[in-house]
Each structure stands twice: as C-alpha cells, then as structure tokens.
Residue, then its C-alpha position, 0 to 999 in steps of 0.5 A: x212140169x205141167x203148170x204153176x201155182x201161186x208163190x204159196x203153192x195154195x192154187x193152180x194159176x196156169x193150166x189147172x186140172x180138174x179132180x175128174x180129168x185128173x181121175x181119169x188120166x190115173x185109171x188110163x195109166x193103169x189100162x181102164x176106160x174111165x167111161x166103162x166103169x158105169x153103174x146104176x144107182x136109183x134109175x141113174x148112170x154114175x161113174x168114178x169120174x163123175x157124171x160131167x164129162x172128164x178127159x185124160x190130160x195127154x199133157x201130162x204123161x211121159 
C-alpha cells in the first residue's frame, strides 16, 4: 500500500501521485525509458508523460 484516500476514497490525502509519475513507473515496469519516447510536433519535444519532468515512484514497486 502506497498511501490513503479520504473515507470516501474521492482523493489521494497521503503521498499522492501525479498521473505522469504514475505513467512513467508503467513504461519502467515494461522495460522503456519514459524520457526516450520524445517526438517532434510543431517545432516542440513532447513525450507520453508529458513535457513537465515525471519520475518513477520507486515506493511503490515490489
């Protein structure tokens, strides 16, 4: 168990994790670099996880 949510299960109250990190720890776990996966549209870099810096949550694999 990584963290909790509040008793209705609505929001994440202790250690939440953004959608990006959560992204990146899925591309991790099946062997990709989230940061490799860069592509070009309108003279900009986008990745999967999004342009703001996303990180693997460590925490909550096995």
């Amino acid at each position: 168990m990584h963290g909790a949510s509040d008793e209705i299960g609505l929001r994440a109250e202790d250690k939440p994790v953004h959608v990006r990190d959560l992204h990146a720890t899925i591309l991790h776990l099946m062997g990709f670099d989230h940061e490799q996966f860069t592509y070009r549209h309108a003279g900009l870099d986008f990745r999967l996880t999004g342009v703001e810096g996303a990180r693997v949550v460590k925490e909550i694999l096995a």
